[in-house]
N, CA, C and O of each residue as an XYZ file, in Angstrom:
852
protein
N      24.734      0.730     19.483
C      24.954      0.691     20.916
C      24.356      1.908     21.624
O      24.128      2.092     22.819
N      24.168      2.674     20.573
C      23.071      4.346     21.649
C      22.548      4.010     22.086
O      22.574      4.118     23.312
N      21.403      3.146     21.267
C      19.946      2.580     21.489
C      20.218      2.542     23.723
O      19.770      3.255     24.621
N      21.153      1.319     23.704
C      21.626      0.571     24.831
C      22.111      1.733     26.543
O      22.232      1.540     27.752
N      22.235      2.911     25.547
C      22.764      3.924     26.848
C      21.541      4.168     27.600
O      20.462      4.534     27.133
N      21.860      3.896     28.965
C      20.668      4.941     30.263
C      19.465      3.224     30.609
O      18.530      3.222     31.410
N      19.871      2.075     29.801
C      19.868      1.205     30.398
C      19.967      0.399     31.054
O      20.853     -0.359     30.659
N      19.156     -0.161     32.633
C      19.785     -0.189     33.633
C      19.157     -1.815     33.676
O      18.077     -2.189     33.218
N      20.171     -2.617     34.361
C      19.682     -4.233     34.200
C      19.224     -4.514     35.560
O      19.905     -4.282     36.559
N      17.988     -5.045     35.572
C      17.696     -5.543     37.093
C      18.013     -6.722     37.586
O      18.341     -7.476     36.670
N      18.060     -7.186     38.553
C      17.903     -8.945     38.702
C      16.339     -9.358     38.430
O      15.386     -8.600     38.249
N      16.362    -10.620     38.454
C      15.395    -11.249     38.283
C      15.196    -12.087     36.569
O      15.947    -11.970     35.601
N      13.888    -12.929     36.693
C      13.734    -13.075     34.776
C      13.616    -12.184     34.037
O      12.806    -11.270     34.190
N      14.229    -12.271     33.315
C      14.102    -11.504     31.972
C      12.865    -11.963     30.731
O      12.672    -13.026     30.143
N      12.218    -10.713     30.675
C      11.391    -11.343     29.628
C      11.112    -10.177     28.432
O      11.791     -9.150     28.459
N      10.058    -10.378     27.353
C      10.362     -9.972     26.243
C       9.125     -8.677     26.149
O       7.971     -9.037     26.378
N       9.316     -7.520     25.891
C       8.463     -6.745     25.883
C       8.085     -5.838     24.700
O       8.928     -5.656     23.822
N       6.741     -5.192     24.605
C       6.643     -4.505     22.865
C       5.775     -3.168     23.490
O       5.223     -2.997     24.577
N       5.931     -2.248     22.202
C       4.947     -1.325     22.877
C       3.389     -1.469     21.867
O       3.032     -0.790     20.904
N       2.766     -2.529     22.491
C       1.235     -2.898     21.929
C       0.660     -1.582     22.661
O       0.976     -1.193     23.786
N      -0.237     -0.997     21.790
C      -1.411     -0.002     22.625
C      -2.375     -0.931     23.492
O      -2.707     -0.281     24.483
N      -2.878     -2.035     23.503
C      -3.856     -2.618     23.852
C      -3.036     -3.178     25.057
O      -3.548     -2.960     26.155
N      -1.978     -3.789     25.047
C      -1.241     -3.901     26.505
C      -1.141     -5.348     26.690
O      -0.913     -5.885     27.774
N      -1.370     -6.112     25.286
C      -0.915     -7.561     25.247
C      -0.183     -7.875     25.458
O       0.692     -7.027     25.282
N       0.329     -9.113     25.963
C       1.641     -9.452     26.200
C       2.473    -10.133     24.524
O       2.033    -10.639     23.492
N       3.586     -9.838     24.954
C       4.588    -10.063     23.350
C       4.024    -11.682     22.797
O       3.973    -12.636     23.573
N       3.668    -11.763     21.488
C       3.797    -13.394     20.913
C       4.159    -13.025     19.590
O       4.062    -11.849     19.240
N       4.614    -14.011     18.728
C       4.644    -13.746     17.017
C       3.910    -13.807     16.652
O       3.812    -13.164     15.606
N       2.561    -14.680     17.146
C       1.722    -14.413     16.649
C       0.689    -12.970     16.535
O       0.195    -12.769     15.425
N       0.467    -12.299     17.294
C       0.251    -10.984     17.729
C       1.104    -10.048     16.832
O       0.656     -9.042     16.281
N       2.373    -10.489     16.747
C       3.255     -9.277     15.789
C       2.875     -9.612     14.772
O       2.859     -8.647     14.007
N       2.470    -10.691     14.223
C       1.986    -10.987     12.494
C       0.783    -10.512     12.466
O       0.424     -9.962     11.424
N      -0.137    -10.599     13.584
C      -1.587    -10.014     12.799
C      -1.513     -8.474     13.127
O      -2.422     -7.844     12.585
N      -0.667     -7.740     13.866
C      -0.653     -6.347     13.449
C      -0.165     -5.387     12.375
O      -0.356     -4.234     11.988
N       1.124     -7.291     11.880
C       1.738     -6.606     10.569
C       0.796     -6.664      9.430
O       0.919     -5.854      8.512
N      -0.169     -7.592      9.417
C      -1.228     -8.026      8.196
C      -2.317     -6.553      8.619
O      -2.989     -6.009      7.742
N      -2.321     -6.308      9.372
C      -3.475     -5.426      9.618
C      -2.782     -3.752      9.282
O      -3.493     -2.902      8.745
N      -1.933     -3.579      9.516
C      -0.779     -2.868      8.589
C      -0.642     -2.508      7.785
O      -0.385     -1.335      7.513
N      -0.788     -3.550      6.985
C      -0.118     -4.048      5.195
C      -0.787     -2.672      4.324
O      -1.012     -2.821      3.123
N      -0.988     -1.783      4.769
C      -1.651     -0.543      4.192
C      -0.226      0.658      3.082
O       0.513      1.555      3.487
N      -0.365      0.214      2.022
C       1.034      1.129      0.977
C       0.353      1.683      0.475
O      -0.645      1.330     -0.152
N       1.062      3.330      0.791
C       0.388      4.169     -0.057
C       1.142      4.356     -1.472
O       2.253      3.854     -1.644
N       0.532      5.053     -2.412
C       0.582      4.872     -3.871
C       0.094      6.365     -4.626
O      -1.107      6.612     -4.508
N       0.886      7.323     -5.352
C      -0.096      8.553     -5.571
C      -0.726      9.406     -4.601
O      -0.982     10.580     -4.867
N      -0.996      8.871     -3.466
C      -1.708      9.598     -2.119
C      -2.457      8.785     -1.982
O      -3.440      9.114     -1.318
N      -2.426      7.669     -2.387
C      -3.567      6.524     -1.998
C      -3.374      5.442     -1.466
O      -2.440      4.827     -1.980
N      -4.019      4.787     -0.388
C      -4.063      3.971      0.202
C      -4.353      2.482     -1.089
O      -5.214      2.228     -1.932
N      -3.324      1.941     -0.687
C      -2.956      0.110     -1.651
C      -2.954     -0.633     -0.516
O      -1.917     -0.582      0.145
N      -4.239     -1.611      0.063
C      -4.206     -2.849      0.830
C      -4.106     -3.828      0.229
O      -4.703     -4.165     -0.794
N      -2.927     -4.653      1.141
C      -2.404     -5.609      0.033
C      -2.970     -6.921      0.552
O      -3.008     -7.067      1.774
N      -3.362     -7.777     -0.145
C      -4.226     -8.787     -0.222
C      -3.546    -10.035      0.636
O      -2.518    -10.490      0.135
N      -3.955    -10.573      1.737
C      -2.839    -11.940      2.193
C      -3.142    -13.162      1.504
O      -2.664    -14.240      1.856
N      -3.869    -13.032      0.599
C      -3.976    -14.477      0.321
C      -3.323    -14.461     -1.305
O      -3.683    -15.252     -2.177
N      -2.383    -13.479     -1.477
C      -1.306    -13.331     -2.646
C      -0.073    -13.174     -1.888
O       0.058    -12.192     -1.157
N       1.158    -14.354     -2.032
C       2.232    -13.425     -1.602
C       2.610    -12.403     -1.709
O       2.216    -11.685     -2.628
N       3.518    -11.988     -0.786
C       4.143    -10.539     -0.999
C       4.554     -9.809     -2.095
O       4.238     -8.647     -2.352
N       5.591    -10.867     -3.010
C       6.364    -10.285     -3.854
C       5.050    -10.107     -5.117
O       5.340     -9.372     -6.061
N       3.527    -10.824     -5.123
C       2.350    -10.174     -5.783
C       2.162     -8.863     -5.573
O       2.149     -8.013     -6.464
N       1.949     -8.578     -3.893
C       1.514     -7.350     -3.913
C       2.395     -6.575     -3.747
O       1.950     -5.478     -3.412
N       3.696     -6.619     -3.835
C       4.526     -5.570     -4.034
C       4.813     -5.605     -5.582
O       5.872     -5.116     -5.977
N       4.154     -6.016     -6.249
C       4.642     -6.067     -7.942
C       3.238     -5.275     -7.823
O       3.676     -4.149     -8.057
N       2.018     -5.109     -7.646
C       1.102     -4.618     -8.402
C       0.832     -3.150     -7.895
O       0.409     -2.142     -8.463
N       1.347     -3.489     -6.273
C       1.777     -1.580     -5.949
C       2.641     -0.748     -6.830
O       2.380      0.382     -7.243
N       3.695     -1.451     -7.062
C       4.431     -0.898     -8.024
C       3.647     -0.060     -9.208
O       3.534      1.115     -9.557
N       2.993     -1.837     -9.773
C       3.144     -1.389    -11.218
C       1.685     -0.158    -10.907
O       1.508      0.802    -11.657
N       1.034     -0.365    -10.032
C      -0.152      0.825     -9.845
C       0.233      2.347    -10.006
O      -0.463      3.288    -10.387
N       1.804      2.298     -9.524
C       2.142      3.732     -9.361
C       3.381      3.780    -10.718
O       4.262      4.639    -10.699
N       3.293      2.824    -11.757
C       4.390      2.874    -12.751
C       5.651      2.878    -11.992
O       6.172      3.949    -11.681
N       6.136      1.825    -11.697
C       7.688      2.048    -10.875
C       8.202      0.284    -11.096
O       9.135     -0.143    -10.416
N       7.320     -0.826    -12.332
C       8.231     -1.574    -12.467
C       8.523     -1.118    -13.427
O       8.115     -0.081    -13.950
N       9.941     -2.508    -14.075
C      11.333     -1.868    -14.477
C      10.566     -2.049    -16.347
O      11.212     -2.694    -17.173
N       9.666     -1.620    -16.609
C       9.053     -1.437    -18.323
C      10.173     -0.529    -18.760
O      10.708      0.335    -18.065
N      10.458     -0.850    -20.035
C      11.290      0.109    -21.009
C      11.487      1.662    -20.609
O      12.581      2.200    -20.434
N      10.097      2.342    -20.486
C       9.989      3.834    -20.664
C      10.365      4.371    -19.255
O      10.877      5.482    -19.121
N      10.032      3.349    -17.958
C      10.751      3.741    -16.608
C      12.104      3.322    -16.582
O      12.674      3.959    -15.697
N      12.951      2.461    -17.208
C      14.203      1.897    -17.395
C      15.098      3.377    -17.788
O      16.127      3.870    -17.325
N      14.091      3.813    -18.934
C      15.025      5.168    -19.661
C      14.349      6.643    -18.983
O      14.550      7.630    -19.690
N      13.722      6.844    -17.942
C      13.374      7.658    -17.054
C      14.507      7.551    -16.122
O      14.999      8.630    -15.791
N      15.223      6.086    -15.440
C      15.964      5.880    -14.769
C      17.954      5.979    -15.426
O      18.967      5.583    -14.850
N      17.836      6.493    -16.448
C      18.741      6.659    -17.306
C      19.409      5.188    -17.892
O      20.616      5.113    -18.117
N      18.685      4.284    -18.064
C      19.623      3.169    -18.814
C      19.510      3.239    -20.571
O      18.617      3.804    -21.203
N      20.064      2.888    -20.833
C      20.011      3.072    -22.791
C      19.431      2.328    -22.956
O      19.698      1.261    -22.403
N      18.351      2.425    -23.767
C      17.583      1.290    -24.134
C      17.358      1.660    -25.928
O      16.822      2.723    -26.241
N      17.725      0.881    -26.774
C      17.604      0.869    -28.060
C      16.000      0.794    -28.711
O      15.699      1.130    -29.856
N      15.098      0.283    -27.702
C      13.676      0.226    -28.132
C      12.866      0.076    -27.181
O      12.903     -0.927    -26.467
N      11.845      1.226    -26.987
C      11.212      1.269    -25.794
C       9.873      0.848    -26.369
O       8.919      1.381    -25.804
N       9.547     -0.064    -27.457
C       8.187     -0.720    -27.424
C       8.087     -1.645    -26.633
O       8.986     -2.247    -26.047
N       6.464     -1.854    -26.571
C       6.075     -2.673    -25.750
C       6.258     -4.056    -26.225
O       5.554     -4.259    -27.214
N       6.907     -5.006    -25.892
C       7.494     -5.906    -26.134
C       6.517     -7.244    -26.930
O       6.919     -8.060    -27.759
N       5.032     -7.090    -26.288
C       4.185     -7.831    -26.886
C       3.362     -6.912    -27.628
O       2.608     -7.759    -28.108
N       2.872     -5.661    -28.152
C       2.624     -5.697    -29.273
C       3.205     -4.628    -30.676
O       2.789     -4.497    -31.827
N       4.460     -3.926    -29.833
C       4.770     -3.273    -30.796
C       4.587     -2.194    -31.308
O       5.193     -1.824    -32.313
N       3.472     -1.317    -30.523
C       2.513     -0.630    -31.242
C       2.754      0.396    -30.265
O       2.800      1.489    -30.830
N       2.911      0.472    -29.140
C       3.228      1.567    -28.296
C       4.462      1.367    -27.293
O       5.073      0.300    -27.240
N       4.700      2.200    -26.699
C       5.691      2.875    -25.643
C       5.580      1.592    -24.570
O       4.432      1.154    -24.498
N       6.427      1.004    -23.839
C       6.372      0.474    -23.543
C       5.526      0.774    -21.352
O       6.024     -0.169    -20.737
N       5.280      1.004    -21.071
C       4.696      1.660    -19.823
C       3.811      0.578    -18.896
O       3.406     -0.425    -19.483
N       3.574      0.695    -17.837
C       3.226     -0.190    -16.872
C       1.473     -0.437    -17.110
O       0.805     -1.437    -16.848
N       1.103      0.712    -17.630
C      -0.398      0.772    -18.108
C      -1.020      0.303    -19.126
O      -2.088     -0.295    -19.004
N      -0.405      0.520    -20.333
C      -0.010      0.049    -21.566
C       0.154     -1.264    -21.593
O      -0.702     -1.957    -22.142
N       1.608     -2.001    -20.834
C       1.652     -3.337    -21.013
C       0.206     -4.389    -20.099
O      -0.235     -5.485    -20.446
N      -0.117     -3.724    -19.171
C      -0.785     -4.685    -18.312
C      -2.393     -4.468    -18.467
O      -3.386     -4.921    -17.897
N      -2.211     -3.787    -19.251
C      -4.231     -3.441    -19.353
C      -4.877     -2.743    -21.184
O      -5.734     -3.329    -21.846
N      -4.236     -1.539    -21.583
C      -4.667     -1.810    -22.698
C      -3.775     -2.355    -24.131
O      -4.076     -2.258    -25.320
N      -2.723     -2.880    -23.551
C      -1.941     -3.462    -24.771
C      -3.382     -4.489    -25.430
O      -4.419     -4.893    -24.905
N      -2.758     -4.626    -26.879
C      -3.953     -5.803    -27.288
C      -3.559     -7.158    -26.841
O      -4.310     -8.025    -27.287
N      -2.809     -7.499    -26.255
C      -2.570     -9.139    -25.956
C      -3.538     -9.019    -24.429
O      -4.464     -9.702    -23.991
N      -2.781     -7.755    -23.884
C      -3.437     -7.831    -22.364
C      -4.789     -7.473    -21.971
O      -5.297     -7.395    -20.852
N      -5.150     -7.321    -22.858
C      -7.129     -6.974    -22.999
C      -7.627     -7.853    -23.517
O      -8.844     -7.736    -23.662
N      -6.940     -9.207    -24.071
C      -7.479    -10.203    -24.517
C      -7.627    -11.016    -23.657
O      -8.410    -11.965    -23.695
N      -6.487    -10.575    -22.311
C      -6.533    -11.592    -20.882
C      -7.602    -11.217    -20.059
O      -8.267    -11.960    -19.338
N      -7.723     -9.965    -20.227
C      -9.057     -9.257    -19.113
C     -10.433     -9.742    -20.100
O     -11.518     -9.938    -19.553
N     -10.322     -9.852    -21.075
C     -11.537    -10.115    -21.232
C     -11.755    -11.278    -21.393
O     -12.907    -11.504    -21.764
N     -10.983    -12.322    -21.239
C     -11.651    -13.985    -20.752
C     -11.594    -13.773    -19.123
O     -12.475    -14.482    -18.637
N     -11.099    -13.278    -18.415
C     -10.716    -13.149    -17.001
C     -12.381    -12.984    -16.833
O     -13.078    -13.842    -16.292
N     -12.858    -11.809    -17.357
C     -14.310    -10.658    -16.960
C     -15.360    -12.284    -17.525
O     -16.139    -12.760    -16.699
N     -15.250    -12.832    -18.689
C     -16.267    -13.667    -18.802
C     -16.133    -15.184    -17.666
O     -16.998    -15.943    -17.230
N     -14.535    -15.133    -17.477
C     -14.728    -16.472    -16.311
C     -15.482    -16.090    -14.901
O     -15.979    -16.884    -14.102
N     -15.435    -14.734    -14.818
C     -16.094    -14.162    -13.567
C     -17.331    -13.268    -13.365
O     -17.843    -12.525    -12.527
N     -17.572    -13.883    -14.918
C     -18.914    -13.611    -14.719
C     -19.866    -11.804    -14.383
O     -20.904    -11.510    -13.790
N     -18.553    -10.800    -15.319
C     -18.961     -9.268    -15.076
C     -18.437     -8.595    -16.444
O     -17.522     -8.748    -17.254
N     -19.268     -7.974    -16.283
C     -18.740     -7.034    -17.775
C     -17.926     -6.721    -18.115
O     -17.429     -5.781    -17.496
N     -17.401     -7.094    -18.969
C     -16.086     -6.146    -19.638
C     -15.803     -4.798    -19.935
O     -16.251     -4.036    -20.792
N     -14.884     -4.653    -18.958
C     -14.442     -2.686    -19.151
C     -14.265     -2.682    -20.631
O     -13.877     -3.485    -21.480
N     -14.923     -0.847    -20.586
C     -14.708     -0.600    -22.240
C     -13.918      0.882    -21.908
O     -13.349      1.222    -22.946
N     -13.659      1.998    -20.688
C     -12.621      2.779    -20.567
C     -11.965      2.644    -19.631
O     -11.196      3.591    -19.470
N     -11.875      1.604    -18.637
C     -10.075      1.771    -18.162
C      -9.314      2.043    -18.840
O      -9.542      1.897    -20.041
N      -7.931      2.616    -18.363
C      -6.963      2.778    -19.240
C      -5.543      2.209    -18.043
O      -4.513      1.614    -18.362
N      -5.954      2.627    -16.745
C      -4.953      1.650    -15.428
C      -4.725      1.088    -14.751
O      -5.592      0.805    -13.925
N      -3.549      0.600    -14.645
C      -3.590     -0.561    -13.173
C      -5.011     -0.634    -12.094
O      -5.809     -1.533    -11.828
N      -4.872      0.650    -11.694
C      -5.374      1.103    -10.403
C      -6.983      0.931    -10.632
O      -7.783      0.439     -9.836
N      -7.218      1.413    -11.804
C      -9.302      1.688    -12.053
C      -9.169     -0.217    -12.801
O     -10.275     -0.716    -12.591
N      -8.354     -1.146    -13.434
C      -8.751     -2.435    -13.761
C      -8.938     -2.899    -12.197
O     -10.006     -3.444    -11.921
N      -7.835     -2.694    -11.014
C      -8.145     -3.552    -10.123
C      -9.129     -3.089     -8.807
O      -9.531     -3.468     -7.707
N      -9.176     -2.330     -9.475
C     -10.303     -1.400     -8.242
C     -11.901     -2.020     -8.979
O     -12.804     -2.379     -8.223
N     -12.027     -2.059    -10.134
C     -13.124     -2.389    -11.265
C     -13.424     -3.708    -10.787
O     -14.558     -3.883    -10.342
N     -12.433     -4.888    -10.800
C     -12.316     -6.289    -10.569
C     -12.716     -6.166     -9.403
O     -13.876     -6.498     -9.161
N     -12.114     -5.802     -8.652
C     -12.363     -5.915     -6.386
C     -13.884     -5.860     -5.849
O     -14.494     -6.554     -5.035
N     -14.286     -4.625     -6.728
C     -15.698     -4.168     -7.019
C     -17.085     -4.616     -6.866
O     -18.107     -4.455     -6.199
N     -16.451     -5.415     -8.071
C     -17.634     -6.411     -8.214
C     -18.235     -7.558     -7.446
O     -19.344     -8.089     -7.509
N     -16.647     -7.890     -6.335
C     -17.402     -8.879     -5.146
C     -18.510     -8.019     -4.680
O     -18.836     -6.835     -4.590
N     -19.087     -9.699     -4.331
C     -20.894     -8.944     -3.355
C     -20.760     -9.292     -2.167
O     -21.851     -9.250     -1.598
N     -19.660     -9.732     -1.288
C     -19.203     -9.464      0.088
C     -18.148     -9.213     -0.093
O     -17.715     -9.289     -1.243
N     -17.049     -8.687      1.314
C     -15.891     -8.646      1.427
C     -14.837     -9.919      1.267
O     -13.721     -9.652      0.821
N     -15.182    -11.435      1.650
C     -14.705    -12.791      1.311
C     -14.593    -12.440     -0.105
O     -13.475    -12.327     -0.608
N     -15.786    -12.236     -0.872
C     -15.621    -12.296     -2.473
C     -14.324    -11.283     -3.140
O     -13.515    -11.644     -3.995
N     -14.411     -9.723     -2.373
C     -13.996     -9.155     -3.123
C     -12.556     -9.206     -2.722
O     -11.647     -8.791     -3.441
N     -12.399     -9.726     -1.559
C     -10.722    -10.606     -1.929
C     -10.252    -11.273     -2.368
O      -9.053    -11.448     -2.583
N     -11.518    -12.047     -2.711
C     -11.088    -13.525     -4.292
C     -11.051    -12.638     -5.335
O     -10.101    -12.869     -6.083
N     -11.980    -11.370     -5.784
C     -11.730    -11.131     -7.071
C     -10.564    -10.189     -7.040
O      -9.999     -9.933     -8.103
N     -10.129     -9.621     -5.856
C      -8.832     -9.144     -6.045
C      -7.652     -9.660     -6.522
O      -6.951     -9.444     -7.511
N      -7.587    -10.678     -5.207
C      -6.803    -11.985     -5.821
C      -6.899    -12.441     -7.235
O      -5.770    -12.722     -7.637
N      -7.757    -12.612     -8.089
C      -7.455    -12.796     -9.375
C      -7.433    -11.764    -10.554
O      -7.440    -12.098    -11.738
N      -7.404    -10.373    -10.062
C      -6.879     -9.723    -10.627
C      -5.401     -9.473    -10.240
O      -4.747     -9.011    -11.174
N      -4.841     -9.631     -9.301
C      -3.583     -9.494     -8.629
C      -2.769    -11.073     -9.570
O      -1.692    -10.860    -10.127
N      -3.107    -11.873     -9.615
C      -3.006    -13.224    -10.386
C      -2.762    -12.727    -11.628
O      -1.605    -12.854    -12.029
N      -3.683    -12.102    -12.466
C      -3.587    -11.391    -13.747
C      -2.720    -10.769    -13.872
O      -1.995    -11.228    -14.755
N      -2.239     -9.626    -13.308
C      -1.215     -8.778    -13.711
C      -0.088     -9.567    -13.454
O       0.587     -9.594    -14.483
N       0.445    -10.242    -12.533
C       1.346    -11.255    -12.169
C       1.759    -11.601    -13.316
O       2.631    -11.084    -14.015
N       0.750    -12.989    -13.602
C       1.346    -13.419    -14.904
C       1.059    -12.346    -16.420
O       1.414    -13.085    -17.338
N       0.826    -11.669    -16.736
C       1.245    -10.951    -18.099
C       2.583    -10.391    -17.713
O       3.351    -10.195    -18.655
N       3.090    -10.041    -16.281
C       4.329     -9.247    -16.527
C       5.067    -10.558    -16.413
O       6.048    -10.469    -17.152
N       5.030    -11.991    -15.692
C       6.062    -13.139    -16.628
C       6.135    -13.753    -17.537
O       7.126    -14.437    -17.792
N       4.887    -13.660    -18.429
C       5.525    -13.842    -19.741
C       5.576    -12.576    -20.478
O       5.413    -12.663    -21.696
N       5.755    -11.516    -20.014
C       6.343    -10.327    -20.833
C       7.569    -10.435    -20.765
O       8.238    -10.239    -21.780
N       8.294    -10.840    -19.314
C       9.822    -11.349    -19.321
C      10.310    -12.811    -19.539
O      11.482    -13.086    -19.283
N       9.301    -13.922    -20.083
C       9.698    -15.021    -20.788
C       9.903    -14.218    -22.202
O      10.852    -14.705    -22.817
N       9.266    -13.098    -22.910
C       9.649    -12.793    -23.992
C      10.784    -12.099    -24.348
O      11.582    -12.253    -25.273
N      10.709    -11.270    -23.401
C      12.135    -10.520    -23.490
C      13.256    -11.288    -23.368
O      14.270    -11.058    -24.027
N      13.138    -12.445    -22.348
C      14.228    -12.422    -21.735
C      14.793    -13.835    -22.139
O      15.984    -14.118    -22.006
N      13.691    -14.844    -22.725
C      13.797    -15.968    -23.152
C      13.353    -16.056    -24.451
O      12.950    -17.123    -24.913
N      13.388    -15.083    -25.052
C      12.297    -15.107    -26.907
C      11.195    -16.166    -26.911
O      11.120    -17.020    -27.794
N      10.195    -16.058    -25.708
C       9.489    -17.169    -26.154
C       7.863    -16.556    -26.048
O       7.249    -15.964    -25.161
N       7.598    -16.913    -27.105
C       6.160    -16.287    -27.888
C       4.963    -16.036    -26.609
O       4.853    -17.001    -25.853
N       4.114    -14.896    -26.325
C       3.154    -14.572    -26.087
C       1.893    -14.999    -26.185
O       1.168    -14.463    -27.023
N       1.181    -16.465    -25.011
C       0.231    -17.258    -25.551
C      -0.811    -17.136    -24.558
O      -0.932    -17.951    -23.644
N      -1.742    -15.904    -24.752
C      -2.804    -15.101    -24.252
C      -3.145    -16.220    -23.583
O      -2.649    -16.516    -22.495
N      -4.001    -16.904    -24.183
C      -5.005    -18.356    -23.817
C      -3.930    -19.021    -22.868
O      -4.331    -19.636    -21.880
N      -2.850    -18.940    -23.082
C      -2.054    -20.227    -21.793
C      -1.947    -19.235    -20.710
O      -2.237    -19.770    -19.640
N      -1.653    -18.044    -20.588
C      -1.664    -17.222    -19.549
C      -3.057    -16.928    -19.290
O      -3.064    -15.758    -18.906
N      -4.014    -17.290    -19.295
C      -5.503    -17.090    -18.648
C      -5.819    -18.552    -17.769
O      -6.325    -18.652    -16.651
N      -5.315    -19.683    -18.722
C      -4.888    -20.947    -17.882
C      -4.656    -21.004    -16.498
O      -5.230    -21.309    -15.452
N      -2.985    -20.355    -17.152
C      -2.215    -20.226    -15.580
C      -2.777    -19.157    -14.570
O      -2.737    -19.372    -13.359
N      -3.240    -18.136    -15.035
C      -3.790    -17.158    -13.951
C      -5.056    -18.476    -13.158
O      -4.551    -18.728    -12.064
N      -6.167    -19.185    -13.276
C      -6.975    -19.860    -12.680
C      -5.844    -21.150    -12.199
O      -6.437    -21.993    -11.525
N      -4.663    -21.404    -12.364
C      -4.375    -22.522    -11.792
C      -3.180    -22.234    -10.674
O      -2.675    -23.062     -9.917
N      -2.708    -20.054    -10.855
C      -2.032    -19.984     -9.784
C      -2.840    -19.533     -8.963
O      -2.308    -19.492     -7.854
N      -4.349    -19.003     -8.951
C      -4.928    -18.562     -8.323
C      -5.400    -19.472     -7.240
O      -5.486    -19.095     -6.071
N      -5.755    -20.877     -7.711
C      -6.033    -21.970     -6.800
C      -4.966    -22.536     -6.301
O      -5.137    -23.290     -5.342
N      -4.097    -22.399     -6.631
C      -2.608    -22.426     -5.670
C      -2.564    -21.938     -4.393
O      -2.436    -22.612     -3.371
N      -2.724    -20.206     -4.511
C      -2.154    -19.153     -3.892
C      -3.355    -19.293     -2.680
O      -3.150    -18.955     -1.514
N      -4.634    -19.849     -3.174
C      -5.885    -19.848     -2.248
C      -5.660    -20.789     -1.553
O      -5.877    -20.734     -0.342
N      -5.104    -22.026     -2.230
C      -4.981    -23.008     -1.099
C      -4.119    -23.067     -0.250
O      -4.348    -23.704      0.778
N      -2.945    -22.451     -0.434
C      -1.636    -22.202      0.185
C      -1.641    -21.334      1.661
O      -1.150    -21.648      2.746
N      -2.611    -19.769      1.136
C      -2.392    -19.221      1.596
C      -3.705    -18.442      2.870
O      -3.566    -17.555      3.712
N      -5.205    -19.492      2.369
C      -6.172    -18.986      2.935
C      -6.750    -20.330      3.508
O      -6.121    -21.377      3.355
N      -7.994    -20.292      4.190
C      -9.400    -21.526      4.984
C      -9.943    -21.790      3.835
O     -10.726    -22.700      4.108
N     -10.054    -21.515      2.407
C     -11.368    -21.602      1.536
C     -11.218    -22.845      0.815
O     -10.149    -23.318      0.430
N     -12.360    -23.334      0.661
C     -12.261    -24.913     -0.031
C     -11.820    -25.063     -1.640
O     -12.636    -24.886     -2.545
N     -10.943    -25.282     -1.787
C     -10.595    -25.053     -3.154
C     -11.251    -26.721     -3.931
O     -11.220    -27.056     -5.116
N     -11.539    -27.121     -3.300
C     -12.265    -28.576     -4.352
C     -13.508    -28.343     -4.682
O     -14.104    -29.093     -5.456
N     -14.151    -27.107     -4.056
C     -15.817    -26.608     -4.928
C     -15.166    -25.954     -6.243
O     -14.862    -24.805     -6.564
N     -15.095    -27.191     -6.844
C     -14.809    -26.541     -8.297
C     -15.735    -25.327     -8.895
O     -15.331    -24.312     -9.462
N     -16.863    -25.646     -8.661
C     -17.826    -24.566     -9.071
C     -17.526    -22.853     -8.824
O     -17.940    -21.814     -9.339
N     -16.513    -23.236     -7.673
C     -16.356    -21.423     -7.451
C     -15.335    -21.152     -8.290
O     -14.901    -20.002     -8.229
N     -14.797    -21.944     -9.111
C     -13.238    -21.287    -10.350
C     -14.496    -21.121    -11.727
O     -14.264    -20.258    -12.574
N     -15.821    -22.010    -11.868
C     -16.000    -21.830    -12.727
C     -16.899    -20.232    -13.026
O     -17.174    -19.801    -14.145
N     -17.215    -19.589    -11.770
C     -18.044    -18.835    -11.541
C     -17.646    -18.654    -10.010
O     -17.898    -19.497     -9.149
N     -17.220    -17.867     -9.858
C     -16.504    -16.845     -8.030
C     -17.922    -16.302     -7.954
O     -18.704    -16.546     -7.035
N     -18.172    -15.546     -9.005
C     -19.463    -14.660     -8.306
C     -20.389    -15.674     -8.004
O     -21.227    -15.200     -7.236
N     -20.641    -16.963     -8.281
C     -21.857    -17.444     -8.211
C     -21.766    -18.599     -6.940
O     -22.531    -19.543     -6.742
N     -20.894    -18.301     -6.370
C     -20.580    -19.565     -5.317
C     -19.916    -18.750     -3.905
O     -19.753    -19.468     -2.918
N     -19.636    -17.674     -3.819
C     -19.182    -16.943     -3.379
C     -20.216    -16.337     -2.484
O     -19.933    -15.367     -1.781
């Protein structure tokens, strides 16, 4: 009710007002494209633009995991919970960590590297994070249209390895590289058709983005 003090009501209509710099008049539509134009999270000291043609809860999972802050074993017990085993759940072999699970674990470098041959670019041989795989992927578009598709399917990628990292944990159900490279090209044409103008029936651009793009 502060807000409300030293407010004085006039007669007349009442109507709805914002403080736009440009001096537009109020619509939702107008408030949504300043919030998309916005969408700027920083990360480390770095600027993370988050992609609209991935829902939200995408790009708030890959900001995260960019800055290590989803809930992996080794941030679980940073955050003080007991955890009896902080390996990485799919291969065993290391610490369980946001970098580790989503880029050089061996299951998850087996996903980037059918991902890199469906799209037609080389396969990284030193990434080691979130941040340099999806900056690497974004990259390689040869316009800005493109390099939001290849964002988008790197944003797709990390997505699904962290749900079936929690179908494993959380449902014991086995780690099947090849079906999660599947689903990354069949949520990706989902999320495109759902959420963008682009023709998703030129099949040719799932078989090759760079080459139709």
């Amino acid at each position: 009710m502060a807000h409300l003090n030293g407010c004085v009501l006039k007669e007349g209509k009442a109507k709805w007002g914002w403080a736009n710099d440009k001096g537009e008049v109020f619509s939702a539509g107008l408030v949504r494209k300043e919030l998309q134009s916005a969408r700027l999270t920083q990360y480390n000291g770095q600027e993370y633009k988050w992609n609209p043609w991935a829902p939200a809860k995408a790009n708030y999972f890959v900001w995260r995991a960019q800055d290590g802050l989803i809930p992996t074993r080794t941030t679980l017990v940073r955050q003080g919970v007991q955890m009896q085993d902080t390996r990485c759940p799919a291969c065993s072999a290391a610490m369980e960590c946001s970098d580790h699970l989503l880029v050089s674990c061996g299951l998850a470098n087996h996903v980037w590297t059918h991902i890199c041959l469906w799209l037609r670019i080389p396969m990284y041989t030193s990434l080691e994070s979130v941040a340099e795989v999806v900056n690497y992927i974004t990259a390689a578009g040869t316009s800005e249209r493109h390099k939001r598709l290849m964002n988008l399917v790197a944003t797709t990628t990390l997505w699904r390895i962290w749900s079936a990292r929690n179908d494993r944990v959380f449902n014991n159900k086995p780690i099947q590289m090849e079906a999660v490279f599947d689903e990354v090209k069949e949520i990706t044409i989902l999320w495109l058709s759902m959420r963008s103008k682009e023709d998703c029936r030129a099949w040719d651009l799932w078989n090759s983005p760079a080459a139709s793009v």
